[in-house]
N, C-alpha and C positions, 0 to 999 in steps of 0.2 A: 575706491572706498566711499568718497563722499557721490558717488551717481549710486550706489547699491544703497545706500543709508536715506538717502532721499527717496529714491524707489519706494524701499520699506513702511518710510513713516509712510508714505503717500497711500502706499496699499491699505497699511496700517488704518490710519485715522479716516478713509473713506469705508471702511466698511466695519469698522466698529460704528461709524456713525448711522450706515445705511441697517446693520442690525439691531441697533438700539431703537431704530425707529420701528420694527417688527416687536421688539421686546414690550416699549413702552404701552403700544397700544395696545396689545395683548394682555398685559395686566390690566391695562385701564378697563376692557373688557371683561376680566373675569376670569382668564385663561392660566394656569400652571405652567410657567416656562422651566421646563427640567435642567435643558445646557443651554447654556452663550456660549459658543466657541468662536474665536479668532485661529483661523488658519486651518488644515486637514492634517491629517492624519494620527500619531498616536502622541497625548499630551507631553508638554513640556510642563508645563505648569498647570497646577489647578488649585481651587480655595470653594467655598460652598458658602452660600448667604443661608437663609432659612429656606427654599423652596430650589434655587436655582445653584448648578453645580456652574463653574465658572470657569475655560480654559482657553491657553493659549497652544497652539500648536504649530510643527516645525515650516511646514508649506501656506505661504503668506497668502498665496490669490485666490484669498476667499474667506466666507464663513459661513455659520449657521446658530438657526434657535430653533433648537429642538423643544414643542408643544406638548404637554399629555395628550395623549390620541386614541382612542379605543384600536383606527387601523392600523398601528404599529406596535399594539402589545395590550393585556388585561390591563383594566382600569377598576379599581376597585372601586363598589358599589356608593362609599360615601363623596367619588373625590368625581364624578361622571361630566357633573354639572361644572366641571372644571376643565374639562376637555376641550379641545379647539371643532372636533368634528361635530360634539353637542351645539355648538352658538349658532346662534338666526345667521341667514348667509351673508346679513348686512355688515355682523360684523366680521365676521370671515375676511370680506373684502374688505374691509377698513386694518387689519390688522397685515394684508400681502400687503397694498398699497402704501403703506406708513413706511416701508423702506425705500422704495425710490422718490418716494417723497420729502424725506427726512437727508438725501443726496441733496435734492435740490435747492432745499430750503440752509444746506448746510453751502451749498455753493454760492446761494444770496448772501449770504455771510461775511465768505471770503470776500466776494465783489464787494459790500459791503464797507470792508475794512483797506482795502484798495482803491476804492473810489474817494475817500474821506479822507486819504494820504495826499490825494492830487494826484489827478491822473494829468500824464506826459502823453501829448496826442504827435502826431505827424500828420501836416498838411497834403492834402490829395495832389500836387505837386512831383510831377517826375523828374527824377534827377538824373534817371539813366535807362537809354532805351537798348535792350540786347539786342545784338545784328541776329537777320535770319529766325524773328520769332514773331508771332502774327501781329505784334504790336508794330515793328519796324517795318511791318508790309503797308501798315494803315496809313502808316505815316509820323508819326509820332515823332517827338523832337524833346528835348530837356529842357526843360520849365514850362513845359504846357501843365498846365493846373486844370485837371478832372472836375465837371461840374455835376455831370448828373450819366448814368446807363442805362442804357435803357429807360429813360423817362426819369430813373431813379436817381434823386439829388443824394448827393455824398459830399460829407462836413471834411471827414478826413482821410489816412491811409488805409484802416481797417474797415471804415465803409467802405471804401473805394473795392479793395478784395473780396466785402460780404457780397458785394452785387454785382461781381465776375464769376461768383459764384453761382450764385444766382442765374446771371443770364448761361449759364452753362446748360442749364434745364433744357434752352434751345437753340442750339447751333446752327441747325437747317438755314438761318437767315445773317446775316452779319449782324455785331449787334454794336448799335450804335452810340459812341462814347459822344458826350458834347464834352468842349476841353477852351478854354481861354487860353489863345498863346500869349508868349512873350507880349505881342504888342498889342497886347488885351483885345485881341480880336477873336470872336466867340466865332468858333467852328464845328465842325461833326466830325468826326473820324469815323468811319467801318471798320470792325476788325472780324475780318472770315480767315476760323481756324479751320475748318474741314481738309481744307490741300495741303495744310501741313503735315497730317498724319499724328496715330496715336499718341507720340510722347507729346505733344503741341497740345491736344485733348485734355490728355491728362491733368497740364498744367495749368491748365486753363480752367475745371475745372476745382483746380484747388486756389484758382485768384488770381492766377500768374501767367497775364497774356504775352510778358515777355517785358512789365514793367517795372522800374528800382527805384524805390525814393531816393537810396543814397545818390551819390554825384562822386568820380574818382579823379583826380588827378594826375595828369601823365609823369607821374614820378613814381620811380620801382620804389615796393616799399620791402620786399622780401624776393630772393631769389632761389629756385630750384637747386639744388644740391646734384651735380650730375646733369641738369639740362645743358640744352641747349644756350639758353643765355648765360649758365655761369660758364661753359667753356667759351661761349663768345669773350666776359670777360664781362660783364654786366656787373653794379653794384648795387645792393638798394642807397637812394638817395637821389640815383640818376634820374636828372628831367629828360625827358624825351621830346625831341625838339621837333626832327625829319623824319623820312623813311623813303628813301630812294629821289633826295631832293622835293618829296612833296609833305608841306607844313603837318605837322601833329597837333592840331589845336584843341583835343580832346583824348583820355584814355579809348574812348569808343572809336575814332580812327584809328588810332594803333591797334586795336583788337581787331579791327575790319582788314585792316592790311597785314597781319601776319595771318589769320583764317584763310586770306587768297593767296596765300604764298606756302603751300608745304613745300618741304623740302627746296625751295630757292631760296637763293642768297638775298638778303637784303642788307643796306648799308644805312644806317641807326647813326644818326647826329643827335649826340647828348650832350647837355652841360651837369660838368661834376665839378663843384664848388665853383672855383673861375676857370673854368678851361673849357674849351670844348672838344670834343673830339669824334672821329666818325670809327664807327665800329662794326664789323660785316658780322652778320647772324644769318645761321640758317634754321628755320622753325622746322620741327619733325612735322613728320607727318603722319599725321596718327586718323584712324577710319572714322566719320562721324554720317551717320544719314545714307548710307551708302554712298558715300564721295569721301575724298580726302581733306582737311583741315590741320590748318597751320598752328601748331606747339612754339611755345618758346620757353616758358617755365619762370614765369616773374608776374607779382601780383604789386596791386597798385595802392597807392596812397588814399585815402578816404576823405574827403574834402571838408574837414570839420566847420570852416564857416557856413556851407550850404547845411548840414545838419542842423546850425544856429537856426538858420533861416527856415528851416524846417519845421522847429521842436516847439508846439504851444502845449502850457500847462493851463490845467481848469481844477482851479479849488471851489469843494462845497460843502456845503454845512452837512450835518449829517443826516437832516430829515431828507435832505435833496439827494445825498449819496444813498442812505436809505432805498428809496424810488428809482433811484437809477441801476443801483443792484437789481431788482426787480425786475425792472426793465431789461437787461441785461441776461440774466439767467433763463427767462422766458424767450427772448429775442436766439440766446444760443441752443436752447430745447426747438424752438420751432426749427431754426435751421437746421439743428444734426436729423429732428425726423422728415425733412422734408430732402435731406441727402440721402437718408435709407430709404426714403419712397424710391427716388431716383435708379438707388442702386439695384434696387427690385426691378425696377419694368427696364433696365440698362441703358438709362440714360449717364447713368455715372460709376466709373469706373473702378470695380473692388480693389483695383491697384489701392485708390486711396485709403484701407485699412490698416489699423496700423495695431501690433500686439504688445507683448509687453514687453519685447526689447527697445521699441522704438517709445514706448512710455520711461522705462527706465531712459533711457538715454536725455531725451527732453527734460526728465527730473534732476538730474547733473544740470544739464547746463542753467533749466530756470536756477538750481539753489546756487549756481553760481554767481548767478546777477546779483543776487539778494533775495531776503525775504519776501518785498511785494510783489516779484516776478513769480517769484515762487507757489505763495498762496493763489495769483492770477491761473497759473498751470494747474493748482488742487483743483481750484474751482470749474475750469473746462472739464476733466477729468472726472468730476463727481457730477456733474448735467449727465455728459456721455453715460454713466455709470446708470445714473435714475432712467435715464431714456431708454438705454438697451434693457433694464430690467422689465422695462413697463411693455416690452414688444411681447404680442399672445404667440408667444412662443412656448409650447409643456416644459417643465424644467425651470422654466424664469417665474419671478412675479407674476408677468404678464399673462402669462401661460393658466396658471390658476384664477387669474382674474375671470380669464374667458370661461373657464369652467363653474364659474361662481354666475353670470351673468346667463348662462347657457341655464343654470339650475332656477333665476329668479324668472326668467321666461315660460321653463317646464313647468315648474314648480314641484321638481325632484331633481335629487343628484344626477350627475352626467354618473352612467356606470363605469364600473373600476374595468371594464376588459377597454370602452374606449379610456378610459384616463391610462391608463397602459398603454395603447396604443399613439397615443397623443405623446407619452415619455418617449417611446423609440424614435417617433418622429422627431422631437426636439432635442434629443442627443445627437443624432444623425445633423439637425441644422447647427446646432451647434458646436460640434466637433467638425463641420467644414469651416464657419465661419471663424474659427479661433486657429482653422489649418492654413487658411487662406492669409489673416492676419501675421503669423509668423512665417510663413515663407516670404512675403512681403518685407517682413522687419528684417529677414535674413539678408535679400535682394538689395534691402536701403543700407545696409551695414558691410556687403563684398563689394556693391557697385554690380553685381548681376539682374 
């Protein structure tokens, strides 16, 4: 209930705001708006101001303002000059573009009001390197601290992943991390993901070379129900000391040594409270990569002093949060259009779209954290929201745009057989692109 309720408002309040923004300018120019509707199809509700009829309706993803228009019906002789297709095309385009505009500036907002709360950063600091991921090929080790990518210096964990993202654009070459180890000795790491293959790609470009801030503890913190370690006999709580006589001095050894051990016996020295005792496990073995890899069924403790050591907070005053909102919501527009370039010429993978299952879900979990996680999740969401409208795609904002720009160049309308022809087009793009996003959300949601 509370992931479907937060979905809602979230649909809710981005697109009342992104249509308010087509309303508002629309009057300001001179224009009759007939309906504001939130949602399609047949009302739930409705109330009527003096010009504008007002509804809400049962299906949430989406809405509309409907203009007086001569092209969609008689306009009566005294009301013309009220019309949307009568006004200069300047304002034409000033009245499409005030909706994804009126997204972005509502996502400055939010950042806005989250940045002025004190924003909680994580240091570029690795806590935990995954075995078998291109990061573990480079070399990488826990507590090397991230200095710069490709050239590119990074303060903390989310720069750190902007600009994994980033150098995703070109893989052809390794792309190289500079990193201060432990004994503060400045080095270069390579990390070539190509011989890894797709899901390595993938991950990669979404930030994820195979690095974890966290840091875990070789103590069970929860045990599989029916695994293999609970019929081993496994408890959480248990330190994990051995594993076939050789030391366990990290969780990341024990995951390395049960991965190479499917289905063999291994013999597990633990300490539970004051005892210690040896206990034989066998890991299944379940398909990974085309090879087999070792199961056990037990996840690990989270090493909360390392998080300490982790977690710096930055308070600012609000003219500075201000600016940094700004900064911000710009900094996230440029990167999502600079991901849809990518995904255009194929350098980046439509895996990573995501529909509106995998938005509802994300909206649970941020309104679980809290409110400023939450409002943080609006605000990516309403960028994304202003950017895809703003693509010259027929059908979207954008789409119109280009037709309004196409007519300031002519200096006459684009004809109605191609603006016809431009809609089947941009139905077509976007019923794959919205098919493509939900079989994806399907896939993140079976594990298919």
């Amino acid at each position: 209930m509370l992931t479907m309720l937060a979905f809602l408002v979230a649909i809710g309040v981005l697109v009342i705001f992104h249509e308010l923004g087509h309303y508002w300018v629309a009057r300001a120019c001179g224009v009759k708006v007939l309906r504001f509707s939130i949602g399609f199809g047949s009302p739930l509700l409705r109330w009527r101001s003096r010009q504008t009829e007002w509804v809400v309706c049962p299906i949430p993803l989406g809405g509309y303002v409907r203009m007086l228009d001569e092209r969609e019906g008689p306009v009566p002789a005294h009301e013309r000059h009220l019309a949307f297709n009568n006004q200069p095309v300047l304002k034409r385009m000033a009245i499409v573009v005030a909706g994804p505009l009126a997204n972005l500036v509502l996502a400055a907002l939010f950042y806005w009001i989250v940045i002025a709360q004190g924003v909680t950063q994580l240091l570029p600091l690795v806590g935990t390197v995954v075995p078998q991921t291109p990061a573990a090929a480079a070399g990488f080790v826990a507590g090397d601290r991230v200095l710069a990518v490709n050239g590119q210096p990074v303060a903390n964990w989310q720069d750190l992943r902007m600009a994994f993202v980033e150098a995703s654009a070109n893989l052809e070459h390794p792309v190289r991390v500079e990193v201060e180890a432990a004994s503060k000795k400045r080095v270069v790491r390579s990390i070539s993901v190509a011989r890894f293959g797709e899901p390595a790609l993938v991950a990669f470009s979404q930030g994820n070379p195979g690095l974890m801030p966290t840091r875990f503890l070789p103590v069970v913190s929860a045990v599989e129900d029916g695994g293999p370690a609970a019929k081993a006999g496994l408890k959480p709580g248990d330190r994990l000391l051995a594993a076939d006589g050789r030391p366990v001095s990290s969780w990341e050894d024990w995951v390395s040594l049960i991965h190479n051990s499917p289905g063999k016996e291994v013999t597990a020295r633990i300490a539970r409270g004051n005892r210690l005792l040896d206990i034989k496990v066998r890991p299944a073995a379940v398909p990974a990569d085309n090879e087999l890899t070792g199961k056990l069924g037990v996840a690990p403790t989270l090493d909360q002093d390392w998080i300490k050591h982790l977690t710096v907070t930055h308070h600012s005053g609000m003219a500075e949060a201000g600016q940094q909102a700004v900064n911000k919501t710009f900094d996230t527009a440029w990167m999502s259009l600079k991901f849809l370039g990518r995904m255009l010429v194929g350098n980046a993978s439509v895996d990573n779209l995501s529909g509106p299952l995998t938005i509802a879900s994300v909206a649970g979990q941020t309104a679980r954290q809290g409110l400023i996680a939450y409002l943080e999740f609006l605000a990516l969401i309403s960028v994304s929201i202003g950017i895809l409208n703003l693509l010259p795609i027929p059908m979207l904002d954008g789409g119109h745009l280009m037709y309004y720009v196409a007519e300031l160049v002519k200096g006459k309308p684009v004809s109605e057989q191609a603006q016809l022809f431009g809609q089947k087009i941009g139905f077509i793009l976007l019923a794959s692109l919205m098919a493509f996003a939900l079989l994806n959300d399907i896939s993140r949601l079976f594990g298919g």
